[in-house]
C-alpha positions in Angstrom: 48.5 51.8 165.3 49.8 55.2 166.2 47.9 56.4 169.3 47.5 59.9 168.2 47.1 59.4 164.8 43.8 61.4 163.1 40.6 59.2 163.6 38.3 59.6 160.5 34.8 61.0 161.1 33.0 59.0 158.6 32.4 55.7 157.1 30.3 54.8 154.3 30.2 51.4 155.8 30.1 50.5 159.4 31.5 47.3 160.8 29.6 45.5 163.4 30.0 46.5 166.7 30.8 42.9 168.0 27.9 43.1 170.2 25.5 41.7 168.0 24.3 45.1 166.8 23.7 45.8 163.1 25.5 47.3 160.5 24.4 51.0 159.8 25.5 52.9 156.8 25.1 56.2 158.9 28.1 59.0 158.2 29.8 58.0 161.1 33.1 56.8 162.5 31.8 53.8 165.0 35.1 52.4 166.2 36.4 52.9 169.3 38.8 55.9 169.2 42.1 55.4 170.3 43.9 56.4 173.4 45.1 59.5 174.1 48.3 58.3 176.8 49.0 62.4 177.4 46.0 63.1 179.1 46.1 59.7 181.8 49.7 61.0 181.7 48.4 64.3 182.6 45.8 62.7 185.5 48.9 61.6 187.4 49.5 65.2 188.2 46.3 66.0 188.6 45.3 63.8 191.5 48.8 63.6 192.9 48.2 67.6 193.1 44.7 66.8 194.5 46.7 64.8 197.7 49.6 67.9 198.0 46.8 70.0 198.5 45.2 68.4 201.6 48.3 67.0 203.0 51.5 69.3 202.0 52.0 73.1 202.7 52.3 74.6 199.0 55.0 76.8 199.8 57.2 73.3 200.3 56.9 73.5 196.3 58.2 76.9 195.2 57.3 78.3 192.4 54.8 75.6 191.8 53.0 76.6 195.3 50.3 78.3 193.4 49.3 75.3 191.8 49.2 73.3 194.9 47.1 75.8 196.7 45.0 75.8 193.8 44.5 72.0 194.2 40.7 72.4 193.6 41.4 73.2 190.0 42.5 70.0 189.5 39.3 68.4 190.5 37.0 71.2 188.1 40.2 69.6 184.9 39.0 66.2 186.2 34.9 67.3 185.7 35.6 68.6 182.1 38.2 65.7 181.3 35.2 63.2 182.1 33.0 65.0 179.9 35.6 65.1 176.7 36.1 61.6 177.4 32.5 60.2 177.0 32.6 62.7 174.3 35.6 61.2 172.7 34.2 57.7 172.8 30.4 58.0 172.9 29.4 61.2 171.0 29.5 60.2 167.9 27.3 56.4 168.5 25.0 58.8 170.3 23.9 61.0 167.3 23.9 58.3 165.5 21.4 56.3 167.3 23.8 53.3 167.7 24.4 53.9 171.3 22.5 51.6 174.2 22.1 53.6 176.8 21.6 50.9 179.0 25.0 48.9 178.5 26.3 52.6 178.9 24.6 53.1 182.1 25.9 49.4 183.0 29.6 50.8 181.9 29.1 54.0 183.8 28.2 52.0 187.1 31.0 49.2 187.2 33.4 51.7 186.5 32.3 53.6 189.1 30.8 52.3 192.1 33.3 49.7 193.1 36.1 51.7 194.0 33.3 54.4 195.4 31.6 51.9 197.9 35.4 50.8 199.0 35.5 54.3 200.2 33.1 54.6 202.2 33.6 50.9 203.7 37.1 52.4 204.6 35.5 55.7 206.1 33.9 53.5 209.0 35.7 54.8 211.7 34.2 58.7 210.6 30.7 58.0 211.5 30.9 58.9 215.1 32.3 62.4 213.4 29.8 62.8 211.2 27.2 62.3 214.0 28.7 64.5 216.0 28.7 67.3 213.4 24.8 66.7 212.1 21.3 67.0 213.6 19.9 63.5 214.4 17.8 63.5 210.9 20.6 65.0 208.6 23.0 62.4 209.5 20.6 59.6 208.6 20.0 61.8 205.7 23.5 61.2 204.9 24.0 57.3 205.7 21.1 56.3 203.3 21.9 59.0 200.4 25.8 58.4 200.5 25.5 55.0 199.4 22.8 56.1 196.1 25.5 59.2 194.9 22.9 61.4 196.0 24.4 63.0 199.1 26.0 66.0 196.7 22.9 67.4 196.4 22.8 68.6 199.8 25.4 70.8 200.7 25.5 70.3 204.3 26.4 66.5 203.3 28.0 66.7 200.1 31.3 65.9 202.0 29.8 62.9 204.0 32.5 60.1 205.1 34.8 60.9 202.3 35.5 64.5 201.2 36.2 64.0 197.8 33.2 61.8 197.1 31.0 64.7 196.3 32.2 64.5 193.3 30.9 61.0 192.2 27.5 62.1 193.3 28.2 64.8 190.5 29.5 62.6 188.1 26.4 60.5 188.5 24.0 63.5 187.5 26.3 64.0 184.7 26.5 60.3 183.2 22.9 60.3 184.0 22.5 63.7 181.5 25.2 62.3 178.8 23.3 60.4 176.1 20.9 63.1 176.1 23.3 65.8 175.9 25.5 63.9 172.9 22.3 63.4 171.0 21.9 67.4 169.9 23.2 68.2 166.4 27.1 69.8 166.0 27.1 72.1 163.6 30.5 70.1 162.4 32.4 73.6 161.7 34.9 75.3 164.1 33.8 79.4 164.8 29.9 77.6 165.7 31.2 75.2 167.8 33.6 77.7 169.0 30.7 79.9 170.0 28.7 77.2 171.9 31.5 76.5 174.1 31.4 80.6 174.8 28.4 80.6 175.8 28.6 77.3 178.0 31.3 79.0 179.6 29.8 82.2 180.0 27.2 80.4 181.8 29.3 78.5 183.9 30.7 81.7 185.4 27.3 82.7 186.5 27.1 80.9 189.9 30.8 81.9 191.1 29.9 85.6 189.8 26.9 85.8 191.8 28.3 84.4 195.0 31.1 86.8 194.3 28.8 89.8 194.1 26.6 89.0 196.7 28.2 87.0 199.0 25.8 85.4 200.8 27.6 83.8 203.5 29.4 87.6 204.5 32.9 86.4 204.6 35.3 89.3 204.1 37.4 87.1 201.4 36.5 83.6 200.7 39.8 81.5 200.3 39.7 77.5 200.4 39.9 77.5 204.1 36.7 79.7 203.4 33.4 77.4 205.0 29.3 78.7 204.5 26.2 77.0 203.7 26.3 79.2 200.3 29.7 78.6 199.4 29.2 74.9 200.3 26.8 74.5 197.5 29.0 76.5 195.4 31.8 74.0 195.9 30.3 70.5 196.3 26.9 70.2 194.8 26.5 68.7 190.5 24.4 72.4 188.9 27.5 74.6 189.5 30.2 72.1 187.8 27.5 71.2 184.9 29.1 73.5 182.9 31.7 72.1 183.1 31.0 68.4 182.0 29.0 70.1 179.0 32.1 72.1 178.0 34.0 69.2 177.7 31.3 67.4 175.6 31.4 70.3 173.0 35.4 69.9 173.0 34.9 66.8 171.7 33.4 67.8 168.8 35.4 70.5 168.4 38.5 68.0 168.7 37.6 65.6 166.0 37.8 69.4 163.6 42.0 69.6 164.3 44.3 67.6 162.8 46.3 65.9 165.1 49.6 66.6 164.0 51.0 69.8 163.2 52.1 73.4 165.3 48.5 74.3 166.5 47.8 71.9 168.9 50.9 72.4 170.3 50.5 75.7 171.0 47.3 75.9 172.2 48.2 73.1 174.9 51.5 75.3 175.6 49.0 78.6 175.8 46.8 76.3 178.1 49.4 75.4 180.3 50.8 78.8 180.6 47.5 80.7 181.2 46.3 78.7 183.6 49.5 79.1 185.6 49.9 82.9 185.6 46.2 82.9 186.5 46.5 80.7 189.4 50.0 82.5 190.2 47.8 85.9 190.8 45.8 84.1 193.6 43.8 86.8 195.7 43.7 89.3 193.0 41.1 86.9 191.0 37.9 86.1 193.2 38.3 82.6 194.9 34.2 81.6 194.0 35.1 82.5 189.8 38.2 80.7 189.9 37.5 77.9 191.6 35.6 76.5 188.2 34.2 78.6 185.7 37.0 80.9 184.9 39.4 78.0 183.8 37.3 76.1 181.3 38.7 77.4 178.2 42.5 77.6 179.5 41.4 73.4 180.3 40.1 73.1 177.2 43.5 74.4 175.3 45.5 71.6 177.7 43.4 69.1 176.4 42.9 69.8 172.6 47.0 70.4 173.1 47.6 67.2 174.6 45.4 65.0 172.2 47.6 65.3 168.9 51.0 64.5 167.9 53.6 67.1 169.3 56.3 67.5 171.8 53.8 68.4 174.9 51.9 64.9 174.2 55.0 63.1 173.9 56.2 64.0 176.8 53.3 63.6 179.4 52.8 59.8 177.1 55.5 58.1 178.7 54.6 54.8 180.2 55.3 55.7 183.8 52.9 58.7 183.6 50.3 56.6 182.2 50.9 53.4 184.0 50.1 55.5 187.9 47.9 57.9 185.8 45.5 54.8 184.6 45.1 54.5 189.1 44.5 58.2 189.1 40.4 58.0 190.3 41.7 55.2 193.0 44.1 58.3 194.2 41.6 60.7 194.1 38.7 59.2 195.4 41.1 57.1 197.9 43.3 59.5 199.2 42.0 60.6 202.5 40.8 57.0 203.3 44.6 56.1 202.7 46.0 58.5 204.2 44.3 58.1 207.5 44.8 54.2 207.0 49.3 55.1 207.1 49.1 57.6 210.0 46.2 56.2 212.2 47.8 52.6 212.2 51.6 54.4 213.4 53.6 52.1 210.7 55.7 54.9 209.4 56.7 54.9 213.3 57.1 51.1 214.1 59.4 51.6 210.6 61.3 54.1 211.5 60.2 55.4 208.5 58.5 58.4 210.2 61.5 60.8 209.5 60.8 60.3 205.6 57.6 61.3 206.4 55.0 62.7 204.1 57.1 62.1 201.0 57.0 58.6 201.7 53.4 58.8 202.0 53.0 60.2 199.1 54.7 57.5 197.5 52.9 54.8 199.9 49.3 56.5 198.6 50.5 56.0 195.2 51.3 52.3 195.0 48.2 51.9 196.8 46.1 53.7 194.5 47.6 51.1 191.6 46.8 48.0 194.2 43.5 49.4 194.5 43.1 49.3 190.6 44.6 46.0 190.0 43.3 43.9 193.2 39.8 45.3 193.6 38.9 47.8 190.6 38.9 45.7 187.6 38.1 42.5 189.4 35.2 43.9 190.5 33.9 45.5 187.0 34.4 42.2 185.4 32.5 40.2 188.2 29.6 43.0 187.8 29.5 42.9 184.0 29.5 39.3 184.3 26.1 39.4 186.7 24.8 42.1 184.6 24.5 39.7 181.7 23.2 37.2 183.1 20.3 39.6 184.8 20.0 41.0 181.1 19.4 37.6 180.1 
């Protein structure tokens, strides 16, 4: 079956699901959709741009050094990528009824939490730090939320043990939100759909143009070295990024509306890529707390409708290496700074006499990690927890 071919987006008559569910003669397409390879192509870049910007200078990169000292932007791509994807998949069973929200919760959780909870197992030898850094209360604050995903919503611990697990905390809120937020009606035409994702954007720029006008914290010009209890929340807490995960819920929709071969996806992936490039290339001249999310959502957007059809840009970032490290890419994100301590704490790169090679090999190290990670202790662990999910089901 060709992976990008154009998914139908009706059936008069609905297979079972293989669950045991019943048939429904409902208007829509219940199969599973197929994969898109471009964008876990694309999630290879993504994260390993994620790791070059906390362990590389950017300027090592030339004229990709914006990018890399843009590295945040990668993480708001991976917040709107999550929501197209439940989109892509689950969107259409939701508005139909068909969709359990508790085997999605189930799906959400194994997929999730393993590779979460190895992180902060790993991020042992930080405690003393974070004690150190935290009243008495806030830290305890920490140890018991961390563990539940709810640390994000306090920005003072949103970053506790493992930086980049903030983010799951979000992600939590937002899988928590999703069958609710794929049940509302699409109007199933482009310019409407068009306009909802304008607004959603429009309101995603709100919190980055408020800190930007007010500046609460009083730094002169926030950059990502930039640190305030104001601009804390602005970076690492779920309601600023909500927008988002709904934006790339809407895309969805607006994605099953484009044939998938043809110029136009094409271009608007090209446009996405381009635009999002010259805007990151004018760094200080766009305010750090607008661009830092919101102001990239519809750039994003373009990238991802690009890269889901049949053309030259999806072709490209499909090939099987991409998509082989690109299917590790949330073990390289959310394992990176655990990893990366593990190399350089334990001195092997010197015992090697490897250190000289040092951080490309590390970047390389981190990566076939990441993909041990997935193999060894990811999907082993989702089938052992679906398996003991049935049987507490039953």
């Amino acid at each position: 079956m060709n992976p990008h071919a154009t998914l139908p987006r009706s059936a008069t008559e609905l297979p079972a699901t293989g669950d045991g569910e019943k048939t429904s003669v409902k208007p829509v397409e219940m199969r599973k959709p197929n994969r898109l390879n471009a964008l876990t192509g694309l999630r290879t870049f993504a994260a390993v741009n994620i790791v070059f910007f906390h362990f590389s200078n950017p300027q090592w990169f030339g004229i990709l050094a914006p990018v890399v000292n843009a590295g945040y932007a990668s993480v708001s791509f991976f917040i709107l990528l999550s929501g197209y994807v439940l989109g892509y998949n689950y969107a259409a069973r939701a508005r139909a009824g068909e969709l359990d929200i508790r085997r999605f919760y189930e799906a959400r959780f194994t997929r999730l939490y393993p590779i979460y909870i190895l992180s902060l197992i790993l991020a042992w030898r930080l405690i003393p730090q974070e004690y150190a850094s935290h009243s008495h209360a806030m830290f305890w604050t920490g140890m018991v939320l961390t563990p539940l995903l709810l640390q994000g919503w306090i920005p003072e611990i949103a970053t506790f043990g493992n930086t980049p697990a903030w983010t799951m905390s979000a992600e939590a809120f937002y899988y928590l939100l999703f069958p609710f937020l794929a049940r509302w009606k699409q109007p199933g035409r482009v310019r409407p759909i068009l306009a909802r994702l304008g607004v959603i954007w429009m309101l995603g720029l709100i919190p980055g143009t408020l800190y930007f006008f007010y500046n609460p914290d009083g730094i002169p010009h926030p950059d990502r070295f930039s640190s305030g209890p104001w601009l804390q929340a602005l970076k690492f807490t779920p309601l600023p990024h909500l927008a988002s995960f709904v934006f790339g819920v809407l895309l969805a929709e607006l994605d099953e509306l484009i044939p998938r071969p043809g110029h136009l996806r094409f271009w608007l992936g090209s446009f996405g890529f381009l635009g999002t490039f010259f805007l990151l290339w004018l760094g200080p001249d766009i305010p750090y707390a607008i661009i830092h999310d919101g102001l990239l959502m519809p750039l994003f957007g373009c990238i991802i409708l690009g890269l889901a059809g049949d053309n030259p840009l999806s072709h490209a970032l499909g090939i099987r290496p991409l998509v082989f490290v690109g299917a590790s890419s949330y073990c390289l994100y959310l394992l990176h700074f655990n990893f990366w301590n593990l190399i350089h704490d334990s001195h092997v790169l010197d015992r090697l006499h490897l250190a000289r090679f040092d951080p490309w090999i590390s970047y390389g190290i981190l990566i076939g990690m990441a993909l041990l990670a997935l193999y060894l202790i990811e999907k082993p662990a989702q089938r052992q927890l679906r398996k003991w999910m049935k049987v507490w089901a039953s």
